[in-house]
Every structure is written in structure tokens, then in C-alpha cells.
N, C-alpha and C positions, 0 to 999 in steps of 0.2 A: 314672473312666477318663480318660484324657489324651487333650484334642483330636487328630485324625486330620489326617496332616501330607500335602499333598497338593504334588506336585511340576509343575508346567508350566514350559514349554518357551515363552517368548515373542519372538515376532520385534520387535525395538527399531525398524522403521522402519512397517509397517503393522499391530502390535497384534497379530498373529496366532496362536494360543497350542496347542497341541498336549503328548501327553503325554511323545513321544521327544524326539532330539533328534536334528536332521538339518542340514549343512554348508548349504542353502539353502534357503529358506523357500517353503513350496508356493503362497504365495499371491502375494508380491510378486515373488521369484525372487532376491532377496538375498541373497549370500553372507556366511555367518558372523554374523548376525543375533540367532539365536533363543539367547535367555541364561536359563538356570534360574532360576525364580521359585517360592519355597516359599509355598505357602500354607496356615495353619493354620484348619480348621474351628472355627465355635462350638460351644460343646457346647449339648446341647438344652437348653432351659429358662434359655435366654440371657438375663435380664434385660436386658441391656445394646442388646439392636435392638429390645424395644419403646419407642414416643415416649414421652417422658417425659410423667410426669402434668400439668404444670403449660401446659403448651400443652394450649389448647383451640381449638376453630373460634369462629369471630366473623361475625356477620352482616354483609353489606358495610356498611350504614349505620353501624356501631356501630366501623366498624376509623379512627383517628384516620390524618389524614395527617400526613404526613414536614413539617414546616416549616424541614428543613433548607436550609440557600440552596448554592446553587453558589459552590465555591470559585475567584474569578476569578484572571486570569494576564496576566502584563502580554505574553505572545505571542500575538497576535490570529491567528497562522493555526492553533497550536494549537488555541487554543480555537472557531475554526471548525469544528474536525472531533473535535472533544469535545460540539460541538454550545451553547456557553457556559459552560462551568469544568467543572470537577470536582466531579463529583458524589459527598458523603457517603458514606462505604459501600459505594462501587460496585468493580467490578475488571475494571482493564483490564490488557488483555495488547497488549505491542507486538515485532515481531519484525521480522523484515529480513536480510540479509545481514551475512557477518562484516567489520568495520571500516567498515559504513556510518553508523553514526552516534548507534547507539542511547546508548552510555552517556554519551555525549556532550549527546545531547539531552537526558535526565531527570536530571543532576546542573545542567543549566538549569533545568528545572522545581524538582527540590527546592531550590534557592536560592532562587526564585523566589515560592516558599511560605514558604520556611524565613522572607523577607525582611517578609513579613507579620507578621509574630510568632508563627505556628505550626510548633511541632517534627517534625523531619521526619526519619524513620528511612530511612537508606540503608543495606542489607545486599547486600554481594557476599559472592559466593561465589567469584568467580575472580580478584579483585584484590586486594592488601594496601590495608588503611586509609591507608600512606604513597604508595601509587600513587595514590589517588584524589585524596586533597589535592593533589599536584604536578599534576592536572588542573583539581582547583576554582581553584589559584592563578594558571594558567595562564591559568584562561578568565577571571579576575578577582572568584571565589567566593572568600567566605572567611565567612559565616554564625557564629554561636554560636548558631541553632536548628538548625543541620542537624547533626544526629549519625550518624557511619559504622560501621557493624557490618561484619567480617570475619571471616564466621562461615557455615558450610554446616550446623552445624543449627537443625532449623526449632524445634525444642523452645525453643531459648536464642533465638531470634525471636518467638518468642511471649512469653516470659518480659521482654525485653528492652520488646515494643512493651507488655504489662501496665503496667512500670512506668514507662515513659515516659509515656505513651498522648498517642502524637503526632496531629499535625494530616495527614500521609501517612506510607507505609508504600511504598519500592521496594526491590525485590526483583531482583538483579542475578546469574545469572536463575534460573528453577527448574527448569531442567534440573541443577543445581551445586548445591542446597539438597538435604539426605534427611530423614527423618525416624527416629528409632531403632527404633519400633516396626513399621517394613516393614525384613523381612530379604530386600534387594536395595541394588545401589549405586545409585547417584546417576547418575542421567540416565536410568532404566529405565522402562517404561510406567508398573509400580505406584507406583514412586517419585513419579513425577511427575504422577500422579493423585493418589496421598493428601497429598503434602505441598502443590500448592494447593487442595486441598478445605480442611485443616488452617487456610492462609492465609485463604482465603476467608471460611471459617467466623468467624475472629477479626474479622477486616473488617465483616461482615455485622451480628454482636451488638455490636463498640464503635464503628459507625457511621465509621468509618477508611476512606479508599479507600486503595485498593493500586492498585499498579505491577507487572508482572510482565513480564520479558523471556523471551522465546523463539526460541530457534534455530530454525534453516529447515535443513531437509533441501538434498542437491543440487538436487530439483526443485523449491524455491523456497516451498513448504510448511511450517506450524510444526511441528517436530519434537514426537515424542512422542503420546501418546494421543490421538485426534479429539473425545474429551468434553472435553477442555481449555476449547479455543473454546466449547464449549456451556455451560460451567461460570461463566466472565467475562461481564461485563454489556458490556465493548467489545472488538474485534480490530481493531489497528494495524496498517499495516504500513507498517515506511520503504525506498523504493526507489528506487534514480536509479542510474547509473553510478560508479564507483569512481574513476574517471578523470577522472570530470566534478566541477565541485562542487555541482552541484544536486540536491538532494533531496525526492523529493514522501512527503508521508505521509498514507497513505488508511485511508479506514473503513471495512471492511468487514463489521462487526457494528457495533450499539451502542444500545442497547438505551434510552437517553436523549436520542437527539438523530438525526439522519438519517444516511444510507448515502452518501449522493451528496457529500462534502466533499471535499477534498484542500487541505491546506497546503502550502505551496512553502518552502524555506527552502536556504540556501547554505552550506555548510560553509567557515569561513576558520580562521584565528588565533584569533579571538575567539568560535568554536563555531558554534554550528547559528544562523543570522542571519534573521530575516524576510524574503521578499520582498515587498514588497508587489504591484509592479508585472510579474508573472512572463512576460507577454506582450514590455512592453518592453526587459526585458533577453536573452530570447530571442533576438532580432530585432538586437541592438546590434551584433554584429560583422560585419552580414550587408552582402552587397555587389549593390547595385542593379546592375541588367542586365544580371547573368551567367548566360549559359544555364547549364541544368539546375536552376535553383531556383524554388518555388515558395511560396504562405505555405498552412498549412490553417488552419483556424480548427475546433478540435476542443475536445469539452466534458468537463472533468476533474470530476464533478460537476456541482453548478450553475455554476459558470464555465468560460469560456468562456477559451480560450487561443489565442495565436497565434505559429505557431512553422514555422520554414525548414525545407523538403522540397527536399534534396539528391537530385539522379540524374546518372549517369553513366552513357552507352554508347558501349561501346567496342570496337571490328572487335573480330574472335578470329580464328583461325586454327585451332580445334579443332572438331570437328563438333561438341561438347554446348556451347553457351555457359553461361556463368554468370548466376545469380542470385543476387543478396548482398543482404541486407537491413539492417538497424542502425537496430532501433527501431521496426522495420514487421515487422506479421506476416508472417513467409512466406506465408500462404496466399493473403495479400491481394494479397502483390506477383502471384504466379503468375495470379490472374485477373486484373488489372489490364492484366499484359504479353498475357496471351492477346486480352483483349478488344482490346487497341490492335492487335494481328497481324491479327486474324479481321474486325475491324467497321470498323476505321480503316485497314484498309492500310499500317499502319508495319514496316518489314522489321525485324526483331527474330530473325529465326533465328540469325545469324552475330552477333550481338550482344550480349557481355557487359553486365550489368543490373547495378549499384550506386546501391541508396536509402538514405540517413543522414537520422537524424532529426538537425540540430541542438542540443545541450544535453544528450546524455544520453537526452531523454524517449522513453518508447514510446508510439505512438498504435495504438490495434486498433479506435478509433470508423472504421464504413464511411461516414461524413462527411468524409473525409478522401482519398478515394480517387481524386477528381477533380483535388487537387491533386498527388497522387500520379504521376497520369497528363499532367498538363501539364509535371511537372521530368523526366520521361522524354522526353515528346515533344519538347521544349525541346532539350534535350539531342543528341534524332538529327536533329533539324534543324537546330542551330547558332543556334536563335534563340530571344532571350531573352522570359521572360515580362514582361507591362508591371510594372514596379516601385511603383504602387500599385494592386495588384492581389490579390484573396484569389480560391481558390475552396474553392466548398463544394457537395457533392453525392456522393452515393452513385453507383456504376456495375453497373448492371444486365449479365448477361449479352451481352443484345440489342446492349448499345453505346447504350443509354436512359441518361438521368439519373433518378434517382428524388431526391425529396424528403429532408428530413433535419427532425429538432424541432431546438426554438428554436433557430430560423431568425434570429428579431428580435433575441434577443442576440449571437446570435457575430456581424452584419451591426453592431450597434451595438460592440463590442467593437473592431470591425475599422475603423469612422469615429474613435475616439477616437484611435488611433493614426496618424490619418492620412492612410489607406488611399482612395482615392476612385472604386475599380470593384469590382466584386466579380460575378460568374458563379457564379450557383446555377440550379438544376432547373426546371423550370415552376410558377408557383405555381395548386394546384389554382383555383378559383373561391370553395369554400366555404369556403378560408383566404385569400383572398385579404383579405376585411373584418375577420378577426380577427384577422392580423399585420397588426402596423403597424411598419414595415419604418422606416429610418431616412429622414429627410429630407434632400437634400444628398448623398446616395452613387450613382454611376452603379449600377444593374441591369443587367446582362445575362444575359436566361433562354434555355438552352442547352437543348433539346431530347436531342439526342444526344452524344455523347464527343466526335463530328468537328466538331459545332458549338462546342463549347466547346474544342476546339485551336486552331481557325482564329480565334475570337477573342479566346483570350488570348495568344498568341504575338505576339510584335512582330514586323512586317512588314520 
């Protein structure tokens, strides 16, 4: 008797799977979504899903470990947030916005490997082989280990990485890869569950790491099935403004190395470029003692950044004024303004509210919120904050300062630049002996919000 062919109904943005077929999806509310998906049952007495005989369990002491080394990279903020190269076998998935930077950045990395003496398989799916070349030539790539596949299936990628059997494996991206044996197109949930299990799977047995790109939904999420992420040993993501040329790339899985990294890097001519210094060039076009600016010193990971908090207020003439943000959460701004109305007495009803981050970046650390409220209050009272001055502190409803961690670094971050006052919260007693605060930097401990106006504004 021939397998029993079962038909669903799957919404392509949250996975959601039903037997009809209906114009908007009950779960997420998405129109035109849900795309036929056949699926063929096993027949009983499926040999083929029980484990195969030759796996057995192993006692932990008896299982050898991996003395494979990390494959290094001459981009030091990469490999910050790989956590030290590239690991054997591993698979990362990196995603971002369209034209932020991705394939840009890992045809850097495959040169970069390729440049070691290990062969390195580039497979797109959305670019010709002669598109990509006019970019390695461009960024100054031109390898004879780096070999281009232009190819969406994943059958002749396998085939292809078999007879190679390169030193990486990118994969450009697998939304645009299918596989023949799932009867669905290309970019669909099952598609793109079985063809990186497929990839994974080859990865995992010829000890290969893989590369995988993936799309982001409108709401800034990897497209496609949510066991994706679970499936990869790291989740990248590259973010910055479009506009800007800065770009940070954070970790947000990884399974080899820590959560808290970000690398900074610049998009030019010459491709995705290190920064090394990302506080200093933040800060470079910024203009001493002009009201409404402020610096924060906010923690992207383990480091510590310093970067220009723009505000403007501005009369209105409408009863609703405005709040604009650019780089600051909404929510943050709105208590921040509130607090300054209610606890500080600053007139803010009839007051149009614009905060800009500087560079692109967005900060949602509540470490930040003190300086947040000094480039506003700056701002309605025409007077500028002192220009070596950082601050850093949380704002409590009450119109209190609360405390923030590592205090000692973003204080030390903030002297290396130059900086020589800085206004934080109170320091408890029982941290007072285990921060050791920098030596040589004025302190000023602000109790409430209206302490810490009155002394960071210039007089």
C-alpha cells in the first residue's frame, strides 16, 4: 500500500500549520501566508527511523575529545564574538537586514581562510558566480582556494563539499537552497528545516564548519522555522543603520564562546573594516559645549562604549507635543520625560522631545538614561553640559539615581579618552571597597536626577 499523502496548510512567517486553507493566518494575523505543504507518511515497518546499528552509547570517560583547534582569522572583532576562530564542525547562522553587510562580510572571511591554505566553498543561491567575483575583485579577493558554487540545490552542495572536502562551507543563504526530496519551494518552513538539518548533518560527520545566512522578517527576526536557531551551535546578527556606516555584530547564541561580545566594524570601499577604537571615532565629529548633548558610557557586551546623546526641545504650538527617538527606546524616552516633568519641574508639556543616538547605534542599556536626561535638560535651558563630562546612572521613577554594573569599566573607558568628571548614582558602602574606581577622574555622586542637572550643566 502506498504511503498516505497528507496535506497542510503552513503560515511562512510563524510556522503555523492547519488542514484548510484560509486568506489570514489565525495565529500571527498575516495575510496570504499559509502555502500547501504535502507530506508523505512512512509506511509502518520503516526501517529507515530506526538509529542505525553502529551507534552505540559510550561512557563519558571512554568518549575521546575533539583535539581540533580553532580556526584563527586575521579580524580580531570577528573573532571576539566567535569567541576565538572557528570552530570545526560547528554552524553558525548569521542574519541582519537586506544590504547591511552580510555577504559582504563572509566573502572577507572566506578569503581569509581560503588565504591560509584551506579550501573554502562559497555557495549562493541568489548571486551568479560572475557577481560575486566583481565583489572579491572589488574588495581586493582573488584566492585560488576559495571556490564559488551557484547553485540552490542542496543535493549538488553536498556532492560538491564530498569532493572538495573544504576547510568551510558558506552558504549564501538557505532560505534560496531546497532540497528535491521535500515537495515545497524554496524559502518555505519545511524547506528550510530540512535543507539545514541536511547541511548540518554533512558539517557535523566531515567536522566542516558552515556559514548560513538568514533573512529577518519586517520585525527584525530570522525568517523561517524557530528550530533553525536551535539547530546551529551560533546566531549572529549584523545591525547598524543603513545610512550610517557602522556596523555592530552581536551574539546572541553560541554555543562555544560567550553571549555578551559585539564587534564594531565600518563599511567603506574596501568592505566591512575593524574598528578598533569604536568609542573614539563615535565621539570624533562631536562639538564641545553645544547644548542638548550628552556622552553615556553604555555596555555592548563586555565593553564598554562611549557615545553622543543628542536632544532637542522645541516650543509647539499643538496641544499633543512630540516625542521622537532615533536609537533610544521609546519607552525609555517617555519615562525619562515624565520623570524630568513630575520630580525636576522641567516644563515639557508644550515641548517637542528629539533624542538621536550619534553613529547609527541603539542603546536600550537603563545605564544610559541619566545622560539621556541631562542632553534634554541641556537643551530647555540653553545650557551646555561640561565637555569632559560622562554620565552614568539608571533613573528611578522617584527622580532617585540607582546604581549600574561595571561601574569601574565604563569610569575607566571614560579617563582613557580623556574625559575628567563623570556623575554616577551613590556608591552603596559594600561596593564601595570592591570597586576601584579610577584614579585621577573627578566623581560626582548624584543622589537624585535634580542633583545631577544642577551639576552637570554649565553655569
Amino acid at each position: 500500500m502506498p504511503p498516505k499523502v497528507h496535506v497542510q496548510y503552513v503560515c511562512q512567517q510563524c510556522g503555523h500549520s492547519q488542514a484548510k486553507w484560509a486568506g489570514r493566518c489565525p495565529k500571527c494575523g498575516e495575510w496570504n501566508t499559509l502555502e500547501e505543504q504535502i507530506e508523505q507518511a512512512s509506511p509502518k515497518g520503516d526501517r529507515s527511523l530506526l538509529p542505525s546499528s553502529s551507534t552505540v552509547a559510550l561512557a563519558l570517560p571512554d568518549i575521546p575529545l575533539d583535539s581540533g583547534e580553532r580556526i584563527p582569522l586575521p579580524m580580531n572583532e570577528l573573532m571576539r564574538v566567535l569567541g576565538g576562530g572557528i570552530v570545526p564542525g560547528s554552524g553558525v547562522l548569521i542574519s541582519g537586514d537586506p544590504g547591511i553587510g552580510k555577504s559582504t562580510l563572509l566573502i572577507q572571511v572566506a578569503a581569509a581562510v581560503a588565504a591560509g591554505g584551506r579550501k573554502v566553498l562559497y555557495v549562493s543561491g541568489e548571486e551568479s558566480a560572475h557577481q560575486i567575483k566583481r565583489r572579491a575583485l572589488r574588495l581586493g579577493l582573488n584566492s585560488p582556494y576559495l571556490y564559488l558554487l551557484a547553485d540552490v540545490n542542496v543535493d549538488n552542495v553536498l556532492a560538491q563539499a564530498e569532493q572538495l572536502q573544504p576547510g568551510l562551507i558558506i552558504v549564501d543563504s538557505i532560505q534560496a537552497v531546497q532540497l528535491d526530496a521535500v515537495q515545497s519551494s524554496a524559502g518555505s518552513i519545511t524547506q528550510v528545516r530540512e535543507s539545514a538539518a541536511a547541511l548540518l548533518r554533512m558539517a557535523k560527520s566531515s567536522n566542516i564548519p558552515l556559514f548560513l545566512v538568514g533573512h529577518v522578517t519586517k520585525e527584525g527576526i530570522i525568517a523561517g522555522p524557530r528550530v533553525l536557531e536551535h539547530m546551529v551551535d551560533t546566531v549572529l546578527y549584523l545591525e547598524g543603520d543603513r545610512f550610517h556606516s557602522y556596523r555592530l555584530l552581536r551574539s546572541v547564541k553560541n554555543r562555544f564562546g560567550s553571549t555578551n561580545e559585539v564587534g564594531v566594524f565600518e563599511m567603506n570601499a574596501e568592505g566591512m573594516a575593524e574598528v578598533a577604537n569604536p568609542s573614539q571615532v563615535f565621539l570624533a565629529e562631536r562639538l564641545p559645549n553645544a547644548s542638548g548633548s550628552a556622552i553615556a558610557v553604555p555596555m555592548e557586551g563586555t565593553r564598554p562604549l562611549l557615545v553622543e546623546v543628542q536632544a532637542l526641545a522645541s516650543t509647539t504650538s499643538f496641544p499633543q507635543p512630540r516625542r521622537t527617538a532615533n536609537g533610544v527606546d521609546m519607552t525609555r524616552l517617555l519615562l525619562v520625560t515624565a520623570v524630568l516633568s513630575k520630580r525636576v519641574g522641567l516644563r515639557l508639556a508644550d515641548q517637542d522631545v528629539f533624542v538621536n543616538v550619534i553613529g547609527g547605534l541603539k542603546i536600550a542599556e537603563p545605564a544610559s538614561d541619566l545622560a539621556i536626561a541631562l542632553a534634554i535638560a541641556s537643551s530647555v535651558h540653553n545650557r551646555p553640559v561640561a565637555a569632559d563630562l560622562v554620565a552614568i546612572g539608571e533613573i528611578g521613577l522617584s527622580g532617585e539615581l540607582r546604581s549600574v554594573s561595571q561601574l569601574a569599566r565604563r569610569l575607566g573607558e571614560a579617563q582613557q579618552l580623556g574625559f575628567t568628571q563623570a556623575i554616577i548614582p551613590p556608591l552603596p558602602k559594600r561596593r564601595a571597597a570592591a570597586d576601584t574606581l579610577p584614579e585621577g577622574l573627578q566623581i560626582i555622586q548624584a543622589r537624585s536626577l535634580a542633583q545631577a542637572i544642577e551639576a552637570g550643566l554649565v553655569r
